[in-house]
C-alpha positions in Angstrom: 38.3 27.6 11.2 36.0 24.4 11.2 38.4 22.2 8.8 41.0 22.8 10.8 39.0 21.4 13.6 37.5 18.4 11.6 41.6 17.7 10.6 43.2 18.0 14.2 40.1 15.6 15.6 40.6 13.1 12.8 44.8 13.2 13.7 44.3 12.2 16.9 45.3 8.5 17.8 41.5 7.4 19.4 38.7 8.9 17.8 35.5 9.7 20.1 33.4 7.3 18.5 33.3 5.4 15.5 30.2 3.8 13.9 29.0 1.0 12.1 27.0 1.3 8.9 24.4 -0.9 10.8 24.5 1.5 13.7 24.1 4.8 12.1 21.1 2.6 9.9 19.2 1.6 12.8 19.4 4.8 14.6 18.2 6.5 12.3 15.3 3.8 11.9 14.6 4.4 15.7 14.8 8.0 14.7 12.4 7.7 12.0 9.8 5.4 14.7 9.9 7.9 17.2 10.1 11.2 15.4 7.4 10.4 12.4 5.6 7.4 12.6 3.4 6.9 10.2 2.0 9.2 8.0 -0.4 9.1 4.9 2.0 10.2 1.5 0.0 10.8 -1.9 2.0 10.4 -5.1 1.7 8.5 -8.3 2.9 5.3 -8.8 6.1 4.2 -10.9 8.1 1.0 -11.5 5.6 -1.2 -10.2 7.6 -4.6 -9.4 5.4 -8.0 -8.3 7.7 -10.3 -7.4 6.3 -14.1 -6.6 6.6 -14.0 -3.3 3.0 -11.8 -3.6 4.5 -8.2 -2.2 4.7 -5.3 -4.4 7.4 -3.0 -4.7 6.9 0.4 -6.5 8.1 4.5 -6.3 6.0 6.8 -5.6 6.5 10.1 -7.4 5.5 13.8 -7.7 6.9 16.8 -9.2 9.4 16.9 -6.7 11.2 14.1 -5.8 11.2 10.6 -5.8 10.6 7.4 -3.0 10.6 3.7 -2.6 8.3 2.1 -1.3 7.6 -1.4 -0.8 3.6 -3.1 0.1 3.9 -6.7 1.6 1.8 -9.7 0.3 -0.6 -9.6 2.8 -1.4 -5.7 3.2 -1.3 -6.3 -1.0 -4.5 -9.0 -0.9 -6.7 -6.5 1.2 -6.4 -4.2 -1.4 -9.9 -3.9 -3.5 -8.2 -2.3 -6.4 -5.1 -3.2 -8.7 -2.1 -1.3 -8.4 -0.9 0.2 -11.7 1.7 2.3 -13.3 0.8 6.0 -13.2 -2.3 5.6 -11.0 -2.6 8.4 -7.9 -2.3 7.3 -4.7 -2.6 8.1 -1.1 -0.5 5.8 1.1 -0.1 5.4 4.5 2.7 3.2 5.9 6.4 4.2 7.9 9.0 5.4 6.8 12.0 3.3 7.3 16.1 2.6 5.8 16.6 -0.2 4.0 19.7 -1.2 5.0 21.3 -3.5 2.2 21.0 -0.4 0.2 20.8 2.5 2.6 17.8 3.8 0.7 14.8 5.8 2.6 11.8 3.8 1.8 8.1 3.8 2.7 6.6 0.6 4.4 3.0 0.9 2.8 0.0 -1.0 5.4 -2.8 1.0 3.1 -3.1 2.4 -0.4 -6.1 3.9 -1.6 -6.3 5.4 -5.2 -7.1 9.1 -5.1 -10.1 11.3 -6.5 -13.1 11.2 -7.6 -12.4 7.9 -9.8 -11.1 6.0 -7.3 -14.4 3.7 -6.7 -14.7 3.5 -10.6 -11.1 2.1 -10.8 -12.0 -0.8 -8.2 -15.5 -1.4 -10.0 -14.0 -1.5 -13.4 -11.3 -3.9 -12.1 -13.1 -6.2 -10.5 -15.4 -6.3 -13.0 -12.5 -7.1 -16.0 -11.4 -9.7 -13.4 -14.8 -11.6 -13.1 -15.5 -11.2 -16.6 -11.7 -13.0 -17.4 -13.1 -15.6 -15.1 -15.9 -16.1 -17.7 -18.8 -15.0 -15.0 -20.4 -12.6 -17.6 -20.8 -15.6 -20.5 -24.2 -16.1 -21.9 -23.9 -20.1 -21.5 -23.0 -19.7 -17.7 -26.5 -17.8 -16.6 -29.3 -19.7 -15.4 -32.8 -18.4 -16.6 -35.2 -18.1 -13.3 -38.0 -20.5 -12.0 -41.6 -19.5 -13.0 -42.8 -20.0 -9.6 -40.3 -19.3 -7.0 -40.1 -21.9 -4.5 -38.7 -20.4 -1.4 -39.3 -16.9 -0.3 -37.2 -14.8 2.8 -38.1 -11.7 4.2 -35.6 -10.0 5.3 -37.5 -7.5 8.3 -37.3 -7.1 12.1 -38.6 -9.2 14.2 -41.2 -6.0 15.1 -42.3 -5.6 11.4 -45.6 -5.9 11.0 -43.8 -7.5 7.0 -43.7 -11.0 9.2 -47.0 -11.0 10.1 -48.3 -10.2 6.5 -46.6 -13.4 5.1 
């Protein structure tokens, strides 16, 4: 019987091997590197955390389960888009343990929002963000000259456009 197996191994007076926590953590890390990589995971985001140190930390979530995931300051800043709360995502990253908690966790490097909206979403951000900066205020635009006083053409240097100025 296989208990009785598991009981007469564990009696004996040197076991065969005996792990650490860290050990069984970064093998299955190395495990994790070798065998998967990375990989593109779509879900919709929960929890969202920005901490002040500039990274993110969120879950991503579908109908079936559940997993961490963590985007680091500077992968954060190339995003053109604001992360929020219930917006679906594709991310790509590696799949790692965090050992302090022994939790599976994605390591995101991209996150892109998913569908058909997802280039409305980063136009209507950065355009909320520019207008919070005041750049849409009436007092801050500049009426144009009546006669221009410089004029670029913008051509190859074959256009016949540079010999017609």
């Amino acid at each position: 019987m296989p208990g009785e197996r598991l009981v007469s191994e564990a009696g004996t007076a040197e076991p065969p091997h005996v792990y650490g926590v860290g050990e069984v953590l970064r093998g299955l890390n190395a495990l994790l590197e070798e065998r998967v990589g990375r990989l593109w995971i779509s879900g919709e985001v929960s929890d969202l955390r920005r901490p002040p140190s500039g990274h993110c930390y969120f879950t991503l979530k579908d109908a079936e389960g559940t997993l961490r995931a963590a985007l680091f300051r500077g992968d954060a800043r190339r995003l053109p888009f604001e992360l929020e709360d219930g917006l679906d995502v594709l991310v790509y990253g590696d799949l790692s343990v965090y050992a302090p908690r022994g939790d599976l966790q994605l390591v995101a490097r991209h996150v892109e929002p998913r569908g058909a909206g997802a280039l409305r979403l980063a136009f209507e951000q950065l355009r909320r963000r520019l207008e919070a900066e005041g750049l849409f205020a009436p007092e801050r635009k500049r009426k144009p000259p009546r006669v221009p006083t410089c004029i670029g053409v913008v051509a190859s240097l074959e256009s016949a456009a540079l010999r017609d100025v």
